[in-house]
C-alpha positions as CSV (number, residue, x, y, z in Angstrom):
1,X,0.0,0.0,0.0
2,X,2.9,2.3,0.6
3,X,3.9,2.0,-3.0
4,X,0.5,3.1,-3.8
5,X,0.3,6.0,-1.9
6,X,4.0,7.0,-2.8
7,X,2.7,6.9,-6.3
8,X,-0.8,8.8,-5.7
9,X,1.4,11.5,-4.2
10,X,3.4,11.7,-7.3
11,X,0.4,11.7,-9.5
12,X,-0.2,14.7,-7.1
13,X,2.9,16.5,-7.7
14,X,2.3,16.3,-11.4
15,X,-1.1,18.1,-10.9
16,X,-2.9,13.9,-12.6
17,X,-5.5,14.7,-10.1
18,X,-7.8,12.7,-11.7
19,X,-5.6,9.5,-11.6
20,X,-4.8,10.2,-8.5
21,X,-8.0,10.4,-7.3
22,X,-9.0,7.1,-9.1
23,X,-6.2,5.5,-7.2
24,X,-6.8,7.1,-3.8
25,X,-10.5,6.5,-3.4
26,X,-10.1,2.4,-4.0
27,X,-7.8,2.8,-0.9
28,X,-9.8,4.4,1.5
29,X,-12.9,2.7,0.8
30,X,-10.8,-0.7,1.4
31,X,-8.7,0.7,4.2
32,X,-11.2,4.3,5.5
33,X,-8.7,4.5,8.8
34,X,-5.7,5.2,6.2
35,X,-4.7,8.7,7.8
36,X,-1.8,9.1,4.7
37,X,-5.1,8.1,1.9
38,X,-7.3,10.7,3.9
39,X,-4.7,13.1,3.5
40,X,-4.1,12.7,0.3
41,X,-7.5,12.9,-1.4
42,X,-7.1,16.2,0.9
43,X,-4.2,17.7,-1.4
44,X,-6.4,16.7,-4.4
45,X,-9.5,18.2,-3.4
46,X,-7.9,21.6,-2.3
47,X,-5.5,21.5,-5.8
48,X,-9.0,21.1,-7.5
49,X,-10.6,23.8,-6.0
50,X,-12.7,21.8,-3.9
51,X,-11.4,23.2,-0.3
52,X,-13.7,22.7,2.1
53,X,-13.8,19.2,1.2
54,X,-10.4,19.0,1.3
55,X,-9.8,21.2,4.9
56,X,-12.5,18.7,6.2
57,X,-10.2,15.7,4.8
58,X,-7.1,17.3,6.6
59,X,-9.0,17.5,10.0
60,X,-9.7,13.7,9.4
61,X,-6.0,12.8,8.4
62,X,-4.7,14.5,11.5
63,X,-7.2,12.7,13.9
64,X,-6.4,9.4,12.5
65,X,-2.9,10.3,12.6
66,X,-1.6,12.1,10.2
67,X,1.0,14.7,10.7
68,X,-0.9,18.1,12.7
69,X,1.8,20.3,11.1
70,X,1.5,19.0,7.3
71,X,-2.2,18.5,7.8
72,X,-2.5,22.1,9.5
73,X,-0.2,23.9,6.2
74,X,-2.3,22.4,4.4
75,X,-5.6,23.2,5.8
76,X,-4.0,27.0,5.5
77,X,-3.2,26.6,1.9
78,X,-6.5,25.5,1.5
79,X,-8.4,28.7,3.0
80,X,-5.8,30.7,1.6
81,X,-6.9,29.3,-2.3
82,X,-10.5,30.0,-0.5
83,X,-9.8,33.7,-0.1
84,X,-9.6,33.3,3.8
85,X,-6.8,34.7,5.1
86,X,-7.6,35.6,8.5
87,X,-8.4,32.0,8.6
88,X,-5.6,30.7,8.0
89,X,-3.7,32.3,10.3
């Protein structure tokens, strides 16, 4: 699974959202308690202007496990792309 999620976050980097998400949403629904695969289909839904889903997805990565500070930059990116600054402070 590791391999998996190494390559979802390289379909990431190279902004194949759509693969990535194809890939990522097989995992969770096998494995929902996957804290990295949360996270994840985070980066994807805040790259595709989709940010609440994707701040909601952060809060849910760093409960389950996830990294507070990578989940919590991102969750600023994401209200930042929002037009909530002050928020993201």
């Amino acid at each position: 699974m590791k391999d998996d999620l190494d390559r979802i976050e390289q379909l990431i980097r190279s902004r194949s959202y759509q693969q990535a998400y194809d890939r990522c949403v097989p995992i969770l629904k096998n494995r929902p308690r996957s804290a990295r695969a949360r996270f994840l289909l985070g980066r994807i839904m805040a790259e595709t202007d989709n940010g609440r889903a994707g701040f909601d997805l952060f809060d849910q990565a760093a409960r389950l496990g996830h990294p507070a500070s990578e989940t919590r930059s991102h969750q600023a990116i994401s209200l930042l792309r929002n037009g909530q600054p002050a928020e993201a402070t």
